[in-house]
mmCIF file of the N, C-alpha and C atoms, coordinates in Angstrom:
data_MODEL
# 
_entry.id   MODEL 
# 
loop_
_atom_site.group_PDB 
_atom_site.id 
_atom_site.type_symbol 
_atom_site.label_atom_id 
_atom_site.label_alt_id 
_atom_site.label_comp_id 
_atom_site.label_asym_id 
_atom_site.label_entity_id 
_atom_site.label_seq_id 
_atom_site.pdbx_PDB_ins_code 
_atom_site.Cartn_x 
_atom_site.Cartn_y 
_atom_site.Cartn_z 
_atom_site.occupancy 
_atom_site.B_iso_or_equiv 
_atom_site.pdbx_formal_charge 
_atom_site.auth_seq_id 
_atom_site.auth_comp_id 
_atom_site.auth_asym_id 
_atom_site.auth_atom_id 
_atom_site.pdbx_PDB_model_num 
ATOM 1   N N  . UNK A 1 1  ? 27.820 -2.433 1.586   1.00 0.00 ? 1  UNK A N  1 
ATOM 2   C CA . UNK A 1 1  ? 28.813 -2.724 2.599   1.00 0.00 ? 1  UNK A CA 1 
ATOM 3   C C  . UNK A 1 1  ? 29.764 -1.529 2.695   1.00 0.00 ? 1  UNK A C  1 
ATOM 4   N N  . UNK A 1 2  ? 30.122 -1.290 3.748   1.00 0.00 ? 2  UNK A N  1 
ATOM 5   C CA . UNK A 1 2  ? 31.134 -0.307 4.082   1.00 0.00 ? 2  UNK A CA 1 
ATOM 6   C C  . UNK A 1 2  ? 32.527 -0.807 4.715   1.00 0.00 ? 2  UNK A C  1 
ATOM 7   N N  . UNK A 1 3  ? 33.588 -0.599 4.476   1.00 0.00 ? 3  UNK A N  1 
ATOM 8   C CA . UNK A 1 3  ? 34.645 -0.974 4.752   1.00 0.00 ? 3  UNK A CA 1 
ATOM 9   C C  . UNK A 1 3  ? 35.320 -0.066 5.674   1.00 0.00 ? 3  UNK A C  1 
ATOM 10  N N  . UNK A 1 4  ? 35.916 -0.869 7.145   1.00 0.00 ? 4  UNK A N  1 
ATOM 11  C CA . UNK A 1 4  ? 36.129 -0.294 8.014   1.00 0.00 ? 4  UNK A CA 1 
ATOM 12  C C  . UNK A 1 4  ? 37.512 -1.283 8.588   1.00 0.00 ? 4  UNK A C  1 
ATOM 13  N N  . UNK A 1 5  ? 38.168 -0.301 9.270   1.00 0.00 ? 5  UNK A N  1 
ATOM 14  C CA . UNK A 1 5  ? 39.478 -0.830 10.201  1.00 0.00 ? 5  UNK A CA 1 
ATOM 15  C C  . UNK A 1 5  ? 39.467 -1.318 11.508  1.00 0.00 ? 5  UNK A C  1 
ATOM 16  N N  . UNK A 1 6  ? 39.578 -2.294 11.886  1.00 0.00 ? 6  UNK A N  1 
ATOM 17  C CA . UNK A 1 6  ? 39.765 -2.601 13.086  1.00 0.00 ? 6  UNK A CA 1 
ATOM 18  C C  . UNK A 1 6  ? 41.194 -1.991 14.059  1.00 0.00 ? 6  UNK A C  1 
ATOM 19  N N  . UNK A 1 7  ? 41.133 -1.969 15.408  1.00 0.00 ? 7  UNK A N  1 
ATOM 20  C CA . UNK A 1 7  ? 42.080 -1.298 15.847  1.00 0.00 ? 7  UNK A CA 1 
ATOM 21  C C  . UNK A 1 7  ? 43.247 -1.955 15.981  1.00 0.00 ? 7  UNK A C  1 
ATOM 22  N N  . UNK A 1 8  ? 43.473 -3.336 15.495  1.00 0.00 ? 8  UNK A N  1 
ATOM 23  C CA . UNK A 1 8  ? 44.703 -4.315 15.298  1.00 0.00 ? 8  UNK A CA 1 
ATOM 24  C C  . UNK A 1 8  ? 45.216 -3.639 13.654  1.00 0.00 ? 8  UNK A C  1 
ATOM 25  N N  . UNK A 1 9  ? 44.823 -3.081 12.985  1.00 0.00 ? 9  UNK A N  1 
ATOM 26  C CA . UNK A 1 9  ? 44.898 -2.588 11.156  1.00 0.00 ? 9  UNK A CA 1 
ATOM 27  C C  . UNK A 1 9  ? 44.208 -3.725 10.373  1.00 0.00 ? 9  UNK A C  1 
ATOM 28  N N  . UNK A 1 10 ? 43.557 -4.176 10.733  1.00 0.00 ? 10 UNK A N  1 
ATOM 29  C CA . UNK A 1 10 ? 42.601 -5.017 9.843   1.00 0.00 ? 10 UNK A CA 1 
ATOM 30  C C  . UNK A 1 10 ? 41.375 -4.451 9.348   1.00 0.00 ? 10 UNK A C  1 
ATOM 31  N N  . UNK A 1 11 ? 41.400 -4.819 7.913   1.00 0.00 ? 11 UNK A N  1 
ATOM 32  C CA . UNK A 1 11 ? 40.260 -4.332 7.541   1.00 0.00 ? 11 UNK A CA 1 
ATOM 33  C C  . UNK A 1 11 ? 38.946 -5.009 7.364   1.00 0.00 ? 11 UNK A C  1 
ATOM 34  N N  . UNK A 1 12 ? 37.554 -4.654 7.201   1.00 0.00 ? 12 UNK A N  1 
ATOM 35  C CA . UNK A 1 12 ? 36.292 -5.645 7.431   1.00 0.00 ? 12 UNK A CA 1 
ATOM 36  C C  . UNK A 1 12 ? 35.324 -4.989 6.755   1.00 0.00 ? 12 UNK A C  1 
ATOM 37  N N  . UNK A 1 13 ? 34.515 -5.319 6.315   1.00 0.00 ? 13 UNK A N  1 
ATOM 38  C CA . UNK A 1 13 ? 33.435 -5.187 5.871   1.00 0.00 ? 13 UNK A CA 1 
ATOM 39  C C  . UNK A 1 13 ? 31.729 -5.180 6.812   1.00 0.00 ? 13 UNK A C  1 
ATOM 40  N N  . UNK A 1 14 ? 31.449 -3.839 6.902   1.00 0.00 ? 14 UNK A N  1 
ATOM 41  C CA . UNK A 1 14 ? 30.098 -4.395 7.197   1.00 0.00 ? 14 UNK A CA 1 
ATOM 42  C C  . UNK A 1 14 ? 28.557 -3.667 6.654   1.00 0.00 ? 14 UNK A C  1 
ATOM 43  N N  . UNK A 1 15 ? 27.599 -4.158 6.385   1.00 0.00 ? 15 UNK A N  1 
ATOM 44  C CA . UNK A 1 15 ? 26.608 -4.087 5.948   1.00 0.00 ? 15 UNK A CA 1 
ATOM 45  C C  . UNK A 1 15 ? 25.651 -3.004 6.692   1.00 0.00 ? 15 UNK A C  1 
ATOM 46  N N  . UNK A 1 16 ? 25.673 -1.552 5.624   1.00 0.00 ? 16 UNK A N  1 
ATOM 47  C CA . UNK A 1 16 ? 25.643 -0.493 7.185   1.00 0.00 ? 16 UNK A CA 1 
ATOM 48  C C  . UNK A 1 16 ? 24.015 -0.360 7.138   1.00 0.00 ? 16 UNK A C  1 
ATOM 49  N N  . UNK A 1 17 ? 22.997 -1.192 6.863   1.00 0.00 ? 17 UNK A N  1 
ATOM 50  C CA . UNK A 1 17 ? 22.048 -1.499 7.104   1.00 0.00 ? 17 UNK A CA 1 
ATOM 51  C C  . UNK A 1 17 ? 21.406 -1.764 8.579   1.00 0.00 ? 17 UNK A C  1 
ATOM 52  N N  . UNK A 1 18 ? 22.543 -2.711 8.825   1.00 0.00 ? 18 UNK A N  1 
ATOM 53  C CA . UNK A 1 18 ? 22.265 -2.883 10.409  1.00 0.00 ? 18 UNK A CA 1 
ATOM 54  C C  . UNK A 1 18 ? 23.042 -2.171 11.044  1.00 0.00 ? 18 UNK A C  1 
ATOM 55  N N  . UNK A 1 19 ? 23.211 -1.084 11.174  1.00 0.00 ? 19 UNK A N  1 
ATOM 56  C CA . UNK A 1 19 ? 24.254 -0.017 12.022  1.00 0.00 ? 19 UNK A CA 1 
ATOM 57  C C  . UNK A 1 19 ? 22.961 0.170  12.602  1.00 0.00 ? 19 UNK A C  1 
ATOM 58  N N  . UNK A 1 20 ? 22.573 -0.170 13.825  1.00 0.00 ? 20 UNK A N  1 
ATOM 59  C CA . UNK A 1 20 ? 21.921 0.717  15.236  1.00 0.00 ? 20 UNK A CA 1 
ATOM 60  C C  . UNK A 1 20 ? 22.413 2.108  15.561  1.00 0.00 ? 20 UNK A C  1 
ATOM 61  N N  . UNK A 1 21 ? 23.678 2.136  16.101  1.00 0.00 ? 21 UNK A N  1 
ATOM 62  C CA . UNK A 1 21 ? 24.408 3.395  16.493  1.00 0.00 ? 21 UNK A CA 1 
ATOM 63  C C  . UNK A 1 21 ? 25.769 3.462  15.938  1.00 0.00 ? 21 UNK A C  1 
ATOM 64  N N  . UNK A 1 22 ? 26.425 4.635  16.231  1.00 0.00 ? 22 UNK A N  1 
ATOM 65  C CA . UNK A 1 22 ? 27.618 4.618  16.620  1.00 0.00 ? 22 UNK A CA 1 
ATOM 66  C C  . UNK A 1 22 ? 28.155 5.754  17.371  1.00 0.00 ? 22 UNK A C  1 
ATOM 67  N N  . UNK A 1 23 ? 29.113 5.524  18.301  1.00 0.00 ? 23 UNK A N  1 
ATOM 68  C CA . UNK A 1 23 ? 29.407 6.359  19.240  1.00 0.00 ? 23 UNK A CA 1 
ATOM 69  C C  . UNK A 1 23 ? 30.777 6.484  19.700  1.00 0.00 ? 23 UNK A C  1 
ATOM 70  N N  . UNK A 1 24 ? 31.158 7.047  20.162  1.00 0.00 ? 24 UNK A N  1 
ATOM 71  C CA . UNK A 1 24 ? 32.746 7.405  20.833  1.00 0.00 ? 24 UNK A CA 1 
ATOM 72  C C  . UNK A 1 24 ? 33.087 7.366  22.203  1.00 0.00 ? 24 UNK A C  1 
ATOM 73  N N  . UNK A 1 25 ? 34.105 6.145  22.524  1.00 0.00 ? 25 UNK A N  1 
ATOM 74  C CA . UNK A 1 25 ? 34.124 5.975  24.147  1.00 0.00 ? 25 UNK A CA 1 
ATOM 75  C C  . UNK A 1 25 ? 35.783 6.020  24.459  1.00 0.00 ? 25 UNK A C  1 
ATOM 76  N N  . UNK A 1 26 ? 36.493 6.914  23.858  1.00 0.00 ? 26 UNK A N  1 
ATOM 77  C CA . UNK A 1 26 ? 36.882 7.924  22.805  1.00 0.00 ? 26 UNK A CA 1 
ATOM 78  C C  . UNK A 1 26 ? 36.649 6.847  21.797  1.00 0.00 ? 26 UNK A C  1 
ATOM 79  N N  . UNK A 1 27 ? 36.964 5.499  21.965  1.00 0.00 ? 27 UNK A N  1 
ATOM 80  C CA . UNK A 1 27 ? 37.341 4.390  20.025  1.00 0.00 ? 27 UNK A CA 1 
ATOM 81  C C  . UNK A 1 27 ? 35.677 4.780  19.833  1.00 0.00 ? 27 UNK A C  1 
ATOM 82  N N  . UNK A 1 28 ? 36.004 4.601  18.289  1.00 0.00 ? 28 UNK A N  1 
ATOM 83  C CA . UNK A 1 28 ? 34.426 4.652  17.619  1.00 0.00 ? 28 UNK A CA 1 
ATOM 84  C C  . UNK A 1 28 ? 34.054 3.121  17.645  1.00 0.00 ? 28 UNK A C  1 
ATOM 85  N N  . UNK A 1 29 ? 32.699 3.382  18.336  1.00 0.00 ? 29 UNK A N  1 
ATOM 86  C CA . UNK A 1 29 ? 31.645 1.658  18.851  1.00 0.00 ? 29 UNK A CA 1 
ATOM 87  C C  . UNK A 1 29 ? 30.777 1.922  17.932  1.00 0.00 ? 29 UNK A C  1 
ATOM 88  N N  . UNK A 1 30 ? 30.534 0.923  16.589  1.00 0.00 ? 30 UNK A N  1 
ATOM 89  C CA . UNK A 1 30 ? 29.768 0.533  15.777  1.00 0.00 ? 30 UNK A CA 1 
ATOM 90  C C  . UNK A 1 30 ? 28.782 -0.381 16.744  1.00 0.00 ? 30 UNK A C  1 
ATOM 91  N N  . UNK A 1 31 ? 27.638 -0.150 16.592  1.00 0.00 ? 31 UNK A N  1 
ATOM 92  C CA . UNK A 1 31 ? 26.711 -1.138 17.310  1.00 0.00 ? 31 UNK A CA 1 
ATOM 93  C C  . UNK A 1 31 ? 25.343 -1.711 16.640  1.00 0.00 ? 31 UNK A C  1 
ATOM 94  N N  . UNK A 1 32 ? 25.599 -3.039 16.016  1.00 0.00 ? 32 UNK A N  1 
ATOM 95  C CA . UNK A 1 32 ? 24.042 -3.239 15.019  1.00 0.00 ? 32 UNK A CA 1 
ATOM 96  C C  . UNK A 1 32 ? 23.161 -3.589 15.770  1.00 0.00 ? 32 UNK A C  1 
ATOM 97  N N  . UNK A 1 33 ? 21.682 -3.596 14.589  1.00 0.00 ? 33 UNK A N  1 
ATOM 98  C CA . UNK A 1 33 ? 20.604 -3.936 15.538  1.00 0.00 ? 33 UNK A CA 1 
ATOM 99  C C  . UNK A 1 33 ? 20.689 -5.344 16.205  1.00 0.00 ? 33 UNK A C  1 
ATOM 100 N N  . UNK A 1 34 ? 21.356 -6.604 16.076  1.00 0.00 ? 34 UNK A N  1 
ATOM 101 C CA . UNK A 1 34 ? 22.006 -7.427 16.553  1.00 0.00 ? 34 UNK A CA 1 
ATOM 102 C C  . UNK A 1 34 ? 22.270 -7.295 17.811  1.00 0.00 ? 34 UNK A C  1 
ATOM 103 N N  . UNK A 1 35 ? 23.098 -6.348 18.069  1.00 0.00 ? 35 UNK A N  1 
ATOM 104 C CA . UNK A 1 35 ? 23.416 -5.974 19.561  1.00 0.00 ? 35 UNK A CA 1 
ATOM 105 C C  . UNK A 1 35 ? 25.348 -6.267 19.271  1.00 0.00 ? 35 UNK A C  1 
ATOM 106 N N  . UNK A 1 36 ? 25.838 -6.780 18.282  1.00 0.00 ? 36 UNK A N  1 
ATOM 107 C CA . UNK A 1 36 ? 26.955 -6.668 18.018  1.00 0.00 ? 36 UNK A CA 1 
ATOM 108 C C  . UNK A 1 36 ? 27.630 -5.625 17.577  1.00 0.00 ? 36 UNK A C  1 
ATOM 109 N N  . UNK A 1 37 ? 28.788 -5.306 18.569  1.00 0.00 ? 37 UNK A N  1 
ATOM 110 C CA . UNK A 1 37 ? 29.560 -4.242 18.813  1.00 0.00 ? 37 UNK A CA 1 
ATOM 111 C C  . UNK A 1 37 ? 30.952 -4.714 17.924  1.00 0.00 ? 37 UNK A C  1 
ATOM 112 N N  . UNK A 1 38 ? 31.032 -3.092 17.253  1.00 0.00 ? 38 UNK A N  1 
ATOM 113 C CA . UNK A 1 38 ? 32.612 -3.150 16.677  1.00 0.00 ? 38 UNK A CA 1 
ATOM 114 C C  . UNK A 1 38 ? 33.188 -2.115 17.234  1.00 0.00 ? 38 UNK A C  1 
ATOM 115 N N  . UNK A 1 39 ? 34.775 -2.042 17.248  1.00 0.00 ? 39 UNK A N  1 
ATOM 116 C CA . UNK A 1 39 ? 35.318 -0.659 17.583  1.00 0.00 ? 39 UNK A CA 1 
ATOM 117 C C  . UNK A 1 39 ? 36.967 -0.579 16.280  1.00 0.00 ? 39 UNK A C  1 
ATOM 118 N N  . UNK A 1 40 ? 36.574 0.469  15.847  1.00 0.00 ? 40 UNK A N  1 
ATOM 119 C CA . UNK A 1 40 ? 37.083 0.858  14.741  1.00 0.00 ? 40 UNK A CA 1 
ATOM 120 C C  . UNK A 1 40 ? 37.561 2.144  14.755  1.00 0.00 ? 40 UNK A C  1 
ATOM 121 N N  . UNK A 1 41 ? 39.156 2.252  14.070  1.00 0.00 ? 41 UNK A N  1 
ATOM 122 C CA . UNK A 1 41 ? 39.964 3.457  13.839  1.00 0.00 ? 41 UNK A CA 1 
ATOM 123 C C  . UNK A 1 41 ? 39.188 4.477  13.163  1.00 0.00 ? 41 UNK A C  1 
ATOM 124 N N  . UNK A 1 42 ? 38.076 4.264  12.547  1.00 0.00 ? 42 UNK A N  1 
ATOM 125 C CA . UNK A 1 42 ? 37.672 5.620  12.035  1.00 0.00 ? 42 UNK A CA 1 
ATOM 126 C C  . UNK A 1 42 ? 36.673 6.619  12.799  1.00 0.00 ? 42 UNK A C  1 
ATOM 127 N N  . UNK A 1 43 ? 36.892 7.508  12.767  1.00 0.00 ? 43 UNK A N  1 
ATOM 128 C CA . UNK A 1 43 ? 36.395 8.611  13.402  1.00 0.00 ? 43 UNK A CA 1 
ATOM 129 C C  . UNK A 1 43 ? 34.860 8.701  13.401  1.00 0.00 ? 43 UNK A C  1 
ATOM 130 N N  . UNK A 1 44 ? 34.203 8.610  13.995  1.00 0.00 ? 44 UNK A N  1 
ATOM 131 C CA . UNK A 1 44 ? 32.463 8.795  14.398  1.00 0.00 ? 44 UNK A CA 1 
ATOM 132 C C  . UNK A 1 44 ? 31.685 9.609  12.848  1.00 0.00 ? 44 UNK A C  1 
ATOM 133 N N  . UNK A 1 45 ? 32.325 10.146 12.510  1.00 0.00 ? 45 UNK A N  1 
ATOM 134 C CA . UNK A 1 45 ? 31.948 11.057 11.454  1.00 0.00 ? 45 UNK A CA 1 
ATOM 135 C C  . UNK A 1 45 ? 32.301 10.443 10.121  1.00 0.00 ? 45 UNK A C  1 
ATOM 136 N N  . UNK A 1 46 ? 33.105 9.952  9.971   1.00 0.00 ? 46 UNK A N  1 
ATOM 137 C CA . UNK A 1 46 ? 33.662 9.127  8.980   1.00 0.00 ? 46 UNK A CA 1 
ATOM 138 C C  . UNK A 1 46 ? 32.933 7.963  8.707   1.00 0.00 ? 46 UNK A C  1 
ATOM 139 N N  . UNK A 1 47 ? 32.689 7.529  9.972   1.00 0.00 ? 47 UNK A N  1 
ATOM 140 C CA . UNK A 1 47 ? 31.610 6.420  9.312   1.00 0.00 ? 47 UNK A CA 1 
ATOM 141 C C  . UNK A 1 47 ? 29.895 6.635  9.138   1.00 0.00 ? 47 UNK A C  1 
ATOM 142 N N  . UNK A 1 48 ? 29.980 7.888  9.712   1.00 0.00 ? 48 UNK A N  1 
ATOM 143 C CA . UNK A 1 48 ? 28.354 8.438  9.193   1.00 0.00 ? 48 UNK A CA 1 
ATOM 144 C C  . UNK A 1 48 ? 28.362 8.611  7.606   1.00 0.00 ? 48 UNK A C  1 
ATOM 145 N N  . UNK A 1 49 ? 29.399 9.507  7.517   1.00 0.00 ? 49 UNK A N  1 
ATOM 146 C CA . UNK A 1 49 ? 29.286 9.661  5.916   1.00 0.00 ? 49 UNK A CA 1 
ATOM 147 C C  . UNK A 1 49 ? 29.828 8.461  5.028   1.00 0.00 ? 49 UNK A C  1 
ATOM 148 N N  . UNK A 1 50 ? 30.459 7.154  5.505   1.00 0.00 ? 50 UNK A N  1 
ATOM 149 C CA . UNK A 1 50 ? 30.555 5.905  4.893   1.00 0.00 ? 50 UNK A CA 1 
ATOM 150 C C  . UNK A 1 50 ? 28.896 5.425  4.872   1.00 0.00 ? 50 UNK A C  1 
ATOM 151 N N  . UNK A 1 51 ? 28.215 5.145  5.868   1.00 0.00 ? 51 UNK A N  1 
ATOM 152 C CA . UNK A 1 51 ? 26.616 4.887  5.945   1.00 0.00 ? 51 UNK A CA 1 
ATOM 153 C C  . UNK A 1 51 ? 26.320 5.896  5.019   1.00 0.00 ? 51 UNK A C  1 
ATOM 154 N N  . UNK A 1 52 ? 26.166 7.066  4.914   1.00 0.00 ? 52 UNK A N  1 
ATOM 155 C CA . UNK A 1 52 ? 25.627 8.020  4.607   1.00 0.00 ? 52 UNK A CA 1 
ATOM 156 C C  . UNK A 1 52 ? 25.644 7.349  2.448   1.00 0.00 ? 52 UNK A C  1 
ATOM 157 N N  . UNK A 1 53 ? 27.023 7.748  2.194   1.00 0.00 ? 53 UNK A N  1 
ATOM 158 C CA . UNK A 1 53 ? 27.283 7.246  1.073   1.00 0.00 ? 53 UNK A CA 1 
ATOM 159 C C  . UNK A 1 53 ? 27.116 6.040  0.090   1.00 0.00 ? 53 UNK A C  1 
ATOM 160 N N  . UNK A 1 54 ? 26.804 4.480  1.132   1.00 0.00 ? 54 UNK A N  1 
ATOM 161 C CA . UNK A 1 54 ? 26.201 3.556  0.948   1.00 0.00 ? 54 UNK A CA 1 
ATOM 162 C C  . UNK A 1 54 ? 24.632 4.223  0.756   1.00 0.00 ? 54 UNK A C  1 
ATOM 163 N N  . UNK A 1 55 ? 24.071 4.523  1.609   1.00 0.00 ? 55 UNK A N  1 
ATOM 164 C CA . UNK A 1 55 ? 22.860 4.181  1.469   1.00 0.00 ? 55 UNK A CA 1 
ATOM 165 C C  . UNK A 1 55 ? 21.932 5.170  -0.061  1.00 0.00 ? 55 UNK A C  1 
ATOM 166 N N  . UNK A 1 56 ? 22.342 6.374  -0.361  1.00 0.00 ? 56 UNK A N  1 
ATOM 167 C CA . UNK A 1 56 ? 22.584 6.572  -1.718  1.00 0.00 ? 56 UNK A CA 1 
ATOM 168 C C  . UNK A 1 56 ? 22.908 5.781  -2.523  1.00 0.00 ? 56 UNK A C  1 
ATOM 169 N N  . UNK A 1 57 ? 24.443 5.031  -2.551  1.00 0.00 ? 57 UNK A N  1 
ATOM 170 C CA . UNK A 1 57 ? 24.412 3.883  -3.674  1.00 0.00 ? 57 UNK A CA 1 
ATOM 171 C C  . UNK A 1 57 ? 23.511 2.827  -3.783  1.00 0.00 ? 57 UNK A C  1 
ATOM 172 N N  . UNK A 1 58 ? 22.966 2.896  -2.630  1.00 0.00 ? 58 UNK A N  1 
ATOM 173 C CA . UNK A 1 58 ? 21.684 1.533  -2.887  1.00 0.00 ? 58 UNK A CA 1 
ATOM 174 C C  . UNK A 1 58 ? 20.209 2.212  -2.866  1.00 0.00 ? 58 UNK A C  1 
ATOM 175 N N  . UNK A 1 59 ? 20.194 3.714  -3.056  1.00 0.00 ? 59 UNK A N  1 
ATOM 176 C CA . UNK A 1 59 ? 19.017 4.628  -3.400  1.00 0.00 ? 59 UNK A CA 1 
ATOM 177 C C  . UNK A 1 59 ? 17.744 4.291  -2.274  1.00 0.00 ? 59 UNK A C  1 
ATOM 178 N N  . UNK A 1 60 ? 19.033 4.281  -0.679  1.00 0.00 ? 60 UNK A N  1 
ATOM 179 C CA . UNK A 1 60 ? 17.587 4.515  0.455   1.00 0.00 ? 60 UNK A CA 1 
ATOM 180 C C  . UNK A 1 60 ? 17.576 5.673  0.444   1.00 0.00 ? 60 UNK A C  1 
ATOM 181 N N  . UNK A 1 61 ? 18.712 6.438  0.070   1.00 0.00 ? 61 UNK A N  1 
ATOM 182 C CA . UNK A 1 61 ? 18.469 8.140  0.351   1.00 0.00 ? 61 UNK A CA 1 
ATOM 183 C C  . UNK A 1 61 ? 17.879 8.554  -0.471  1.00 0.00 ? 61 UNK A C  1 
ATOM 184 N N  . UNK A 1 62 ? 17.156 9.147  -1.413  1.00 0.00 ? 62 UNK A N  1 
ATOM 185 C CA . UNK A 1 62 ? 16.465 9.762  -2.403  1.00 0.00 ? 62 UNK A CA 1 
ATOM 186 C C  . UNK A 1 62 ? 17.286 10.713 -2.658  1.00 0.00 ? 62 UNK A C  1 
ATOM 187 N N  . UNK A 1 63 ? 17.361 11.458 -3.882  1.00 0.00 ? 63 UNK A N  1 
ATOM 188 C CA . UNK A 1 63 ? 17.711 12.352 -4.551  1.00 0.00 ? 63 UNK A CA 1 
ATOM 189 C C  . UNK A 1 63 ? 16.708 13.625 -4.791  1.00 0.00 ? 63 UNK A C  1 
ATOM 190 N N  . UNK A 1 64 ? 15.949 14.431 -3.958  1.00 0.00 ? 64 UNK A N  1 
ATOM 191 C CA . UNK A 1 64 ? 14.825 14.871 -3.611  1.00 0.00 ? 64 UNK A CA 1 
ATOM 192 C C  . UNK A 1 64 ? 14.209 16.238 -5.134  1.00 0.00 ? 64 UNK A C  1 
ATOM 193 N N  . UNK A 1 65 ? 15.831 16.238 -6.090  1.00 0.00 ? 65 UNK A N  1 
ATOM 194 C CA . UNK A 1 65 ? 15.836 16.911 -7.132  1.00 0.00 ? 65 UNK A CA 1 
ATOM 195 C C  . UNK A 1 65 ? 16.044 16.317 -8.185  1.00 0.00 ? 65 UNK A C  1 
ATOM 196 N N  . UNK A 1 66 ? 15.898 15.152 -7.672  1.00 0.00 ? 66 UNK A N  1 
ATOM 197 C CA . UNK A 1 66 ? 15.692 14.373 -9.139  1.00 0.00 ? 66 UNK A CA 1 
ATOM 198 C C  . UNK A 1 66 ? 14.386 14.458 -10.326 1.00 0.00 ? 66 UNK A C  1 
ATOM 199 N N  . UNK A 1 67 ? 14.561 14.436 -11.177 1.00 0.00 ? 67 UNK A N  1 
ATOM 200 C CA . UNK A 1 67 ? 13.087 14.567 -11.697 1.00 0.00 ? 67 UNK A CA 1 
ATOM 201 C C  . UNK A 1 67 ? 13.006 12.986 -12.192 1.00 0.00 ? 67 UNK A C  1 
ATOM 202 N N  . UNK A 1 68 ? 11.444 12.979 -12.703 1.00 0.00 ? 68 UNK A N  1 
ATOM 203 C CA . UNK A 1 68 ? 10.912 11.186 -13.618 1.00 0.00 ? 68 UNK A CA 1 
ATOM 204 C C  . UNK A 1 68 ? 11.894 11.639 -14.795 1.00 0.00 ? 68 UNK A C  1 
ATOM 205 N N  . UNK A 1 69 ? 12.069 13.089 -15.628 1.00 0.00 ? 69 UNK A N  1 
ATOM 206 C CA . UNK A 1 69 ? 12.731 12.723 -17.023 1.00 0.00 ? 69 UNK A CA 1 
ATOM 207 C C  . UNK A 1 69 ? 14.420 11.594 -16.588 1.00 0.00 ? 69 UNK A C  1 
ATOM 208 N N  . UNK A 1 70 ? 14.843 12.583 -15.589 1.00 0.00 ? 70 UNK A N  1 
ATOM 209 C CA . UNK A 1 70 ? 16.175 12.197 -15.381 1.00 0.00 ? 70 UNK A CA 1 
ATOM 210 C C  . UNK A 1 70 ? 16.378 10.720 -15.026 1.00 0.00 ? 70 UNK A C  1 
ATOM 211 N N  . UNK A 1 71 ? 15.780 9.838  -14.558 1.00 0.00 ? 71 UNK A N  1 
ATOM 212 C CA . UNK A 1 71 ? 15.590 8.765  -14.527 1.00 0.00 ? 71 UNK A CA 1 
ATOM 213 C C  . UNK A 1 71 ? 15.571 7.574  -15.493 1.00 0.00 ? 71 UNK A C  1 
ATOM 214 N N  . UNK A 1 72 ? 14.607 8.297  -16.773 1.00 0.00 ? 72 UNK A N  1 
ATOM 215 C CA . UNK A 1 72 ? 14.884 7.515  -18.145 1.00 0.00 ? 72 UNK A CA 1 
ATOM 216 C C  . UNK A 1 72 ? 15.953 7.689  -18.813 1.00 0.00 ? 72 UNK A C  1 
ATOM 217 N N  . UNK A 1 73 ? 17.022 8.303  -18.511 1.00 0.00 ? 73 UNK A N  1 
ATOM 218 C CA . UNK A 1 73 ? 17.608 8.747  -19.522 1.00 0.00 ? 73 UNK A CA 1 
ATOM 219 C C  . UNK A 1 73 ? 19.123 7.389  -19.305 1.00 0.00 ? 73 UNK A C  1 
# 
């Protein structure tokens, strides 16, 4: 889950699994595969690298220099 602001200052949680897009109309439009739209204070880029950073912690991104030793250890 990634934690994001709504444009009232509320904060929310969402599961950046289902992030379809996101885009700038200038507000940043979160859009899941759902078809449900958010629009949120953080900057288009900010929430790439929030997705970006989740999906490492849950090891969809690979670590492409990882080796098998480093793994057992």
């Amino acid at each position: 889950m990634i934690k994001l602001t709504k444009l009232n200052g509320k904060t929310f949680y969402i599961n950046a699994i289902y992030i379809e897009s996101v885009e700038s109309f200038p507000d940043t439009t979160i859009i899941l595969t759902n078809g449900k739209k958010y629009v949120v204070k953080e900057e288009e880029k900010a929430v790439i690298e929030l997705t970006k950073s989740f999906y490492r912690d849950v090891q969809i991104i690979s670590n492409p220099g990882l080796k098998e030793d480093d793994l057992n250890e």
